[in-house]
Structure formats: structure tokens, C-alpha cells
N, C-alpha and C positions, 0 to 999 in steps of 0.2 A: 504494500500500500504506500503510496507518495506521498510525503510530507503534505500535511494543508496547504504549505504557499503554495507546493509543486503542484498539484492537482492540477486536472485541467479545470475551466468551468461547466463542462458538459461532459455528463457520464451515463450513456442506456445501458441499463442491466436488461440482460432477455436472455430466453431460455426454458426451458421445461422443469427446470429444480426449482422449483418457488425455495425451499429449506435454503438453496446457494443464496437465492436472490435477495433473501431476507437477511443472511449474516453476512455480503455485501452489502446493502445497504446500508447495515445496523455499523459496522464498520467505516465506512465514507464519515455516515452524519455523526460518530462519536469522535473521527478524526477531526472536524473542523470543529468541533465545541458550542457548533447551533445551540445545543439543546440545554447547555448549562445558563445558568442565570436566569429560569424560563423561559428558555425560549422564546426570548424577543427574535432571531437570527433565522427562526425557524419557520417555514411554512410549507403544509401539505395541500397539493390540490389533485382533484379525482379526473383525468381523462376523459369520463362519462361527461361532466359537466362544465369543464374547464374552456376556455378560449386561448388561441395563440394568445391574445392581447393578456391576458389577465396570469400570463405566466412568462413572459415577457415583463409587464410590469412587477410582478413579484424579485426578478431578477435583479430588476433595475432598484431598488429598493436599499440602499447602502445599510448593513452591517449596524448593528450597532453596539453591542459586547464581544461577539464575535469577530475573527479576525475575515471568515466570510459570510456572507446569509445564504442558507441552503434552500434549497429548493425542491420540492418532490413533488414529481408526478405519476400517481399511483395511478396503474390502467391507462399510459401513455398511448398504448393502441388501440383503446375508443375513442379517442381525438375523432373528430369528423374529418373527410376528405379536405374541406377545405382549411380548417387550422394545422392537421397534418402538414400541408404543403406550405402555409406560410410560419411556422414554426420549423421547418425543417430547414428551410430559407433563412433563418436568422438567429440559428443557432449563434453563427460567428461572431453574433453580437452581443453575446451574453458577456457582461464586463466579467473581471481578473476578480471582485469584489462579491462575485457569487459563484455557487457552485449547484448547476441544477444538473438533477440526478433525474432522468427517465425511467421508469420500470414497464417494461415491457414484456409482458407475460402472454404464453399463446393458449389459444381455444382448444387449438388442435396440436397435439404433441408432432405431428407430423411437419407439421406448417414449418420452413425456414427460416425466423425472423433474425437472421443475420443480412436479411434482403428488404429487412421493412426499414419504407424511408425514412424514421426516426434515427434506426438502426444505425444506419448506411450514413445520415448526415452529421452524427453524433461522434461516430469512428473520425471523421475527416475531420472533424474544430477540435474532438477531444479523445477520448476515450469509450469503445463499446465494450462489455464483457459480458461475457458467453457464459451461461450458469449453466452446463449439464451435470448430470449425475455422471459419477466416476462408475468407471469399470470392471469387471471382476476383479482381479486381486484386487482392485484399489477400493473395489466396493467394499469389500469386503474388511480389508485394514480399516478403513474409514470408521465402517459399522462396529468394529471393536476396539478404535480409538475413542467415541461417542459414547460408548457404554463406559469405559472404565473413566471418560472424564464426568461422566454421569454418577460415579459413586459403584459404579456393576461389572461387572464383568460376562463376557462373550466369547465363548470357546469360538476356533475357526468352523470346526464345523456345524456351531448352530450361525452363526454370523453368514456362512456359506446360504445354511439351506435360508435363511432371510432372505436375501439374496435375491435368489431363483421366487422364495413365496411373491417377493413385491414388483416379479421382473425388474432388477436394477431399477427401483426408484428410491435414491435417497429420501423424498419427502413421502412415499408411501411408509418405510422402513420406520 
């Protein structure tokens, strides 16, 4: 993870692991310190309901405990056709002063969205990262990494047949 200065301003998280998406997330906004002092620094807005304009303006919004204001937009991918396109257009303009994080979460585990335009215009100003679940062995380490930082413990072969029950889904798991 990059220092807060280093950050860029614009980060899409997407992917089929919501569990990744979420301890990214949770990682970015505890790195820039939004949420200490109350969260003045802080604001979340819903994709479903949001406008380029009204997250654009959250952007534009100067800091003020915080060394950035964060920005989160949960369900970046019900943005409507048209704030998609001009949000995607002006990402570059998100000042050094904020840091907005997109969450871009799919419908259909199938779907690509390393190709959605949020995706695609957030890679080129800033930063996109890809949340899938890990792969066998690493599923598998993973899931009895989590257990024993859980207080538990997970022999390989129960962690294995996990595994195979949830079809490699970390956030089933």
C-alpha cells in the first residue's frame, strides 16, 4: 500500500471477492486518516443514486483534519450511462487533495470488469485493483492463515475440502 501522499487520487477496486474489496478498501481509507477526528474528511456516496456532479464536487471539497478527503463510491457500476461517461472523462481532474476510491462490484461473476469504463479510466489517472479470490494452494494457505488469525485453527485438509465446498470463493469461505 503507498504512503497517503503517494497515493494516487483515483482508485477502482473491482472484482468478484467483495471479502478483497472490502479489506482494500478498509485499508486505503484507514491509510489517509478520513475517518479519525469524525470524519469530517470523509464521505460515502451510493452509485445507484449519485451524479458525476455530486462526486466531482465531493472531490473538490478541501480536506480539513485530514491530510486528504476521501471519497467512496459504493456501486460505482450503477452510475447511469451518462454520469459513467462524464465521470470517466474527469477523473484526471480529481485534485492531489482527494483520494476517490470507486468500488466496482459485478452482477455476474462472469462479466470482465477490468473493461468497465470506470475501470479502464481509473487504471490510466490512477490506480485499478483487481480483487479475485486466490487459488488453490493459495486458497487454501489463505483459509488457514484466517483461521489461526481468527483465534482457530485449520488442518490442510479441512481448509482443502473448504475449498472445493465454496468453489474457490474466498467470500463464500
Amino acid at each position: 500500500m503507498p504512503e497517503p501522499s503517494k497515493q494516487p487520487s483515483v482508485v477502482a477496486l473491482y472484482g468478484s471477492e467483495r471479502v478483497t474489496i472490502i479489506e482494500e478498501l478498509n485499508a486505503l481509507v484507514e491509510a489517509t486518516g478520513a475517518l479519525a477526528d469524525g470524519g469530517f474528511d470523509y464521505a460515502e456516496l451510493d452509485g445507484r443514486t449519485a451524479t458525476a456532479n455530486e462526486i466531482l464536487d465531493a472531490t473538490a471539497t478541501a480536506p480539513f483534519l485530514a491530510e486528504r478527503r476521501t471519497v467512496v463510491v459504493r456501486r460505482a457500476h450503477k452510475l447511469d450511462k451518462v454520469a459513467t461517461t462524464a465521470l470517466a472523462k474527469a477523473l484526471a481532474t480529481v485534485p492531489d487533495t482527494a483520494l476517490l476510491i470507486l468500488v466496482v462490484e459485478p452482477e455476474d461473476d462472469l462479466k470482465d470488469l477490468s473493461k468497465d469504463a470506470l475501470v479502464t479510466a481509473a487504471a490510466k489517472v490512477g490506480m485499478a485493483i483487481a480483487c479475485a479470490s486466490p487459488q488453490g494452494a493459495a486458497l487454501v494457505k489463505q483459509l488457514m492463515d484466517r483461521a489461526k488469525k481468527g483465534g482457530s485453527e485449520l488442518s490442510k485438509p479441512a481448509a482443502e475440502e473448504l475449498a472445493n465446498l465454496v468453489s474457490g470463493s474466498l467470500t463464500l469461505a
